[in-house]
C-alpha positions in Angstrom: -110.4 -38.9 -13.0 -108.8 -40.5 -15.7 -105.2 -39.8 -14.8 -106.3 -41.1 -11.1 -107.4 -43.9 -12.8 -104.9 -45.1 -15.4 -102.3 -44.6 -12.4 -104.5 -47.5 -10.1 -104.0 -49.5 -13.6 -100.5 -49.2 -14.2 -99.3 -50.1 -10.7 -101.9 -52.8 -9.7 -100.1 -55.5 -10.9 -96.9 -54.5 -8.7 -98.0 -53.3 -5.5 -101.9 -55.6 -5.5 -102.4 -54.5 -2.1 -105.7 -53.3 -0.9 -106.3 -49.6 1.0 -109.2 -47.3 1.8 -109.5 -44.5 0.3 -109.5 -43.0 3.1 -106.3 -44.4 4.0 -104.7 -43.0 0.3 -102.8 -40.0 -0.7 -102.5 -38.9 -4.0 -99.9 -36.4 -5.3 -98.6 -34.8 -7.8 -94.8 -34.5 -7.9 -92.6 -31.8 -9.9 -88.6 -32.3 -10.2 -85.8 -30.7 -11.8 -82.4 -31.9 -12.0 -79.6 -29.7 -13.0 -76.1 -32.0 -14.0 -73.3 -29.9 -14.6 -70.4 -32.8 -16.1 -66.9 -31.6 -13.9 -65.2 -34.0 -16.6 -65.0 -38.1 -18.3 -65.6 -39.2 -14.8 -66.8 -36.6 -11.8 -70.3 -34.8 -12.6 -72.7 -32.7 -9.9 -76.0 -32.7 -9.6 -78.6 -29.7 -8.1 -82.0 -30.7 -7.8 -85.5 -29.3 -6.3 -88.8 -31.2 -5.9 -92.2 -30.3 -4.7 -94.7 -32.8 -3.5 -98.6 -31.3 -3.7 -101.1 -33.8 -2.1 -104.8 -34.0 -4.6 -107.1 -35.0 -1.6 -105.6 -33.8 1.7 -103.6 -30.7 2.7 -100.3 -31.8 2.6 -97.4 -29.8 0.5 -93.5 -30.4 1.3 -90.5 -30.2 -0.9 -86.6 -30.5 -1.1 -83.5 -29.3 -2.6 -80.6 -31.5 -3.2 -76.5 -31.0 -4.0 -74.8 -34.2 -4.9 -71.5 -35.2 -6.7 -71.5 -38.3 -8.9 -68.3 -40.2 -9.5 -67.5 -43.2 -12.0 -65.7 -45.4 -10.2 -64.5 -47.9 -12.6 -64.9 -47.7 -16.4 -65.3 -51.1 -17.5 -68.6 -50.4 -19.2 -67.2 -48.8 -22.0 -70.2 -49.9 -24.4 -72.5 -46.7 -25.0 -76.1 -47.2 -24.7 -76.7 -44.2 -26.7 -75.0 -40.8 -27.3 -76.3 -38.2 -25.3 -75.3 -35.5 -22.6 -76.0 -38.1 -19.8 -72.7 -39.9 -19.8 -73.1 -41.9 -17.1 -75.2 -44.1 -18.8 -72.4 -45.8 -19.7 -70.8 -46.7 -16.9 -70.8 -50.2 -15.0 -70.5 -48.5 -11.6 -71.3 -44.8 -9.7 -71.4 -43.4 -6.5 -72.6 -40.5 -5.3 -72.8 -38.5 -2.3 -74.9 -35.3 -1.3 -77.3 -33.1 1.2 -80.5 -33.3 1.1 -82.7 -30.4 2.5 -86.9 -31.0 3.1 -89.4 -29.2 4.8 -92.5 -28.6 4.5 -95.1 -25.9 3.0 -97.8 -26.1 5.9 -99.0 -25.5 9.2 -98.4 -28.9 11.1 -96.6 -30.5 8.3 -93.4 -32.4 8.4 -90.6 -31.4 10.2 -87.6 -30.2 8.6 -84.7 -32.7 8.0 -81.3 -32.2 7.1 -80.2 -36.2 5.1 -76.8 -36.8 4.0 -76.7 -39.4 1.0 -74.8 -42.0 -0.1 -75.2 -43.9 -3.3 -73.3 -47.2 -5.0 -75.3 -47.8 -8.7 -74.5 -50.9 -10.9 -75.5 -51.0 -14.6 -75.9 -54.4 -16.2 -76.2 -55.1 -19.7 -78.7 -57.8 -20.7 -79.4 -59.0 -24.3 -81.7 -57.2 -26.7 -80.9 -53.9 -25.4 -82.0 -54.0 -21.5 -80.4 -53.2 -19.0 -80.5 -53.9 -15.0 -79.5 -51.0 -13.0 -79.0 -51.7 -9.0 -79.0 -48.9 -7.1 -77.9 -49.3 -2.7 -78.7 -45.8 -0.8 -77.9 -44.8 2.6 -80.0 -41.8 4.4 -78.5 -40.3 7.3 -81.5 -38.6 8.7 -81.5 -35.4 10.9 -85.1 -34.5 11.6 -86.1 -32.0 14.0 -87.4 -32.7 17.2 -86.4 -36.5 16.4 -83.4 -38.8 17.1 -80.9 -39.1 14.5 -82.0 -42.4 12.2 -80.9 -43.6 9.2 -82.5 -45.6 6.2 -81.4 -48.2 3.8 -83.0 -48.3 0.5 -82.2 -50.9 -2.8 -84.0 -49.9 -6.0 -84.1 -52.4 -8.8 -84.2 -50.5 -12.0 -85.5 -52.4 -15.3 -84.9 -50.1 -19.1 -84.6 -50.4 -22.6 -83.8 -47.4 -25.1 -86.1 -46.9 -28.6 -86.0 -44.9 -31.0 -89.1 -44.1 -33.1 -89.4 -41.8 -36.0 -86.6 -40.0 -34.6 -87.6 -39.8 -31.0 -85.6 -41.6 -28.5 -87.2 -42.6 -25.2 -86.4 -45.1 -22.3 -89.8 -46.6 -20.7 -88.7 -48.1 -17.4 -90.0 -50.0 -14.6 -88.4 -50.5 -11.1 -89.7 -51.6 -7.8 -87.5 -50.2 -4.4 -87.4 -51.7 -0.5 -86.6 -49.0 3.0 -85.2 -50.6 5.5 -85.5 -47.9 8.2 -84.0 -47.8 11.5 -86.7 -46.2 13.4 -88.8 -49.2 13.5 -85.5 -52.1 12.9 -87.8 -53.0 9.8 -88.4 -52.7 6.0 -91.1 -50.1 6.3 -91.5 -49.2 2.9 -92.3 -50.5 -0.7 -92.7 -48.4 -3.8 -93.0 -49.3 -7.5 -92.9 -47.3 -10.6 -93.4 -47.0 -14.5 -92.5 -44.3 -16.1 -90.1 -43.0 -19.5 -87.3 -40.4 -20.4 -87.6 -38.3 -23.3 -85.2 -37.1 -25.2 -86.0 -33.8 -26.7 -82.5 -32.0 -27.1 -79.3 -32.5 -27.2 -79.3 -31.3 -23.2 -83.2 -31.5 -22.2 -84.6 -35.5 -21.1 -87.8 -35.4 -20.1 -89.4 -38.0 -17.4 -93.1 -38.6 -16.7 -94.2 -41.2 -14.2 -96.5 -43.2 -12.3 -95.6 -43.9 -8.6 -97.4 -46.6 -6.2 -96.0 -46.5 -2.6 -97.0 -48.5 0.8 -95.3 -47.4 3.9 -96.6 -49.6 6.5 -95.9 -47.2 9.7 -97.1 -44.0 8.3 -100.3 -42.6 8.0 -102.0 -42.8 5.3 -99.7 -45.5 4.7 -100.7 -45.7 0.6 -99.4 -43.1 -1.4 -100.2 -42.6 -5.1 -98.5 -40.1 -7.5 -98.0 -38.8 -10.3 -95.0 -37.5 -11.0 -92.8 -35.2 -14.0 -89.1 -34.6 -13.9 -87.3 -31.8 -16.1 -83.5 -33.2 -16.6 -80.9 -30.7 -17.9 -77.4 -32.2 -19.0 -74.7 -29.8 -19.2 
């Protein structure tokens, strides 16, 4: 109750929209994220996800390969030393497969997504920065014709360090433009922080709000907890 409760908290202010409860899912979301650095500038990325709904019998998940490239290094200014090196780059793309299906009778059906990424970092004073992130789904789903998504995320961190810890609370809010419907469909928003707690282990706890407004139930609330390994 009190995690349900601190998550309605947290996101209010973002996403102030109204919904049944009837009309809400709430999930709880499990990631990890495998990056494997190729070398200074070329890096891949494995990851699997699960996505268990609280109140309604709904499970699905995904597994992802993806290779990240640094375009151009004119950020040469390093947030902070660890394994993830692309931290301190201005720009990034990446592009990967995305496999998800689901875990039930009468779920979802399978989809095969290509991916295409463009990410900008942007340096602000005292110590934030602005990262914009453009992504193109190419959507295969079965039974459907092919589709395709547009989705910009606007990304808002700053690093700390206390007593030795570092962590990077963040905030970001995202917009799906999807072609299905020739509309922006979705809207989700996000709190949430990375951990450091080795020199190769960030860990990411989060809060998500989302509202997709041709879907049913069209709110979606979720708790989420990524495992990031940096190799």
């Amino acid at each position: 109750m009190f995690k349900r409760e601190a998550l309605r908290f947290a996101l209010l202010a973002a996403a102030a929209l109204p919904a049944a409860a009837q009309d809400t899912r709430r999930e709880f979301r499990p990631e990890f994220n495998l990056y494997m650095q190729a070398d200074d500038r070329t890096r891949v990325l494995f990851r699997g996800d699960l996505q268990q709904g609280e109140n309604v019998n709904y499970s699905q998940g995904s597994v992802l390969a993806a290779v990240d490239f640094a375009l151009r290094p004119l950020f040469r200014r390093d947030l902070r030393q660890r394994g993830n090196v692309f931290r301190s780059r201005y720009l990034s793309f990446r592009i990967g497969y995305q496999y998800r299906g689901s875990f039930v009778t009468g779920g979802s059906a399978p989809e095969h997504r290509g991916i295409a990424e463009l990410t900008g970092r942007y340096p602000l004073p005292g110590h934030i920065v602005i990262i914009d992130r453009n992504r193109g789904d190419f959507r295969f789903v079965k039974g459907q014709a092919y589709s395709s998504r547009y989705r910009n995320r606007l990304w808002v961190e700053r690093d700390l360090k206390v007593r030795g810890i570092v962590f990077t609370p963040y905030i970001f809010g995202e917009l799906f433009f999807d072609t299905r419907f020739d509309a922006w469909s979705t809207r989700r928003f996000a709190l949430g922080g990375q951990i450091q707690t080795g020199p190769h282990v960030v860990l990411e706890p989060y809060a998500m709000r989302q509202v997709n407004t041709r879907s049913t139930p069209r709110l979606t609330e979720a708790l989420g907890f990524k495992l990031n390994l940096f190799f």
